[in-house]
Every structure is written in C-alpha cells, then in structure tokens.
Phi, psi and omega in degrees: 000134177273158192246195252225291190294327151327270193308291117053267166313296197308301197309303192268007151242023163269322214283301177290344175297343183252334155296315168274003169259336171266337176294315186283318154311324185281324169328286194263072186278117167314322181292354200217280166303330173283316162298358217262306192267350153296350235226336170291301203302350167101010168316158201238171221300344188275351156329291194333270193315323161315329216269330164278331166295328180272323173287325159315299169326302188306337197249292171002253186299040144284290207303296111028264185288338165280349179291133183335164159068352190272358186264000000 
C-alpha cells in the first residue's frame, strides 16, 4: 500500500516528466520544423502537408484501435 508521501513523490516526477517532454516537443515540432526542413530538401508540397497528418495519425490511432467497440 502506498503512503501519503509515495502519492506525493509520483505526483511530482510525473509533472515534471511532462513538463520536460513537452519542453522537448516543442523544440522538434512537426508542425513547423520538419516541413521547414522538408521543404529545404525539395519536397513538394503534398510531402509538406503529409508529414503532420502522419504524426496526428500516429498519436491517434493507438486510442482509435484499443477503444471498445471498435471490432
């Protein structure tokens, strides 16, 4: 059984594990940087527009296929 002080702990290094995973997402953001360097690299535009659409997909369809009902 966990104590008072357990729940505690847990509480304050999930926050920060979420606070610095989110400090790091933003850095390398799909939405801004990748097209950016695709788009150095001569990708065309429907590359571009793809590339956030795959990363949306991705955080998605996890949710999408374990939810009830979907079978």
């Amino acid at each position: 059984m966990l104590s008072r002080r357990d729940y505690l702990f847990n509480f304050v290094v999930d926050t920060l594990d979420y606070s610095f995973f989110s400090l790091g997402m933003s850095f390398g953001s799909t939405v801004t940087l990748l097209p950016l360097l695709a788009q150095r690299l001569g990708a065309s535009n429907l590359e571009i527009g793809l590339i956030p659409a795959i990363a949306y997909l991705g955080w998605s369809f996890p949710a999408i296929w374990g939810g009830k009902g979907f079978w």
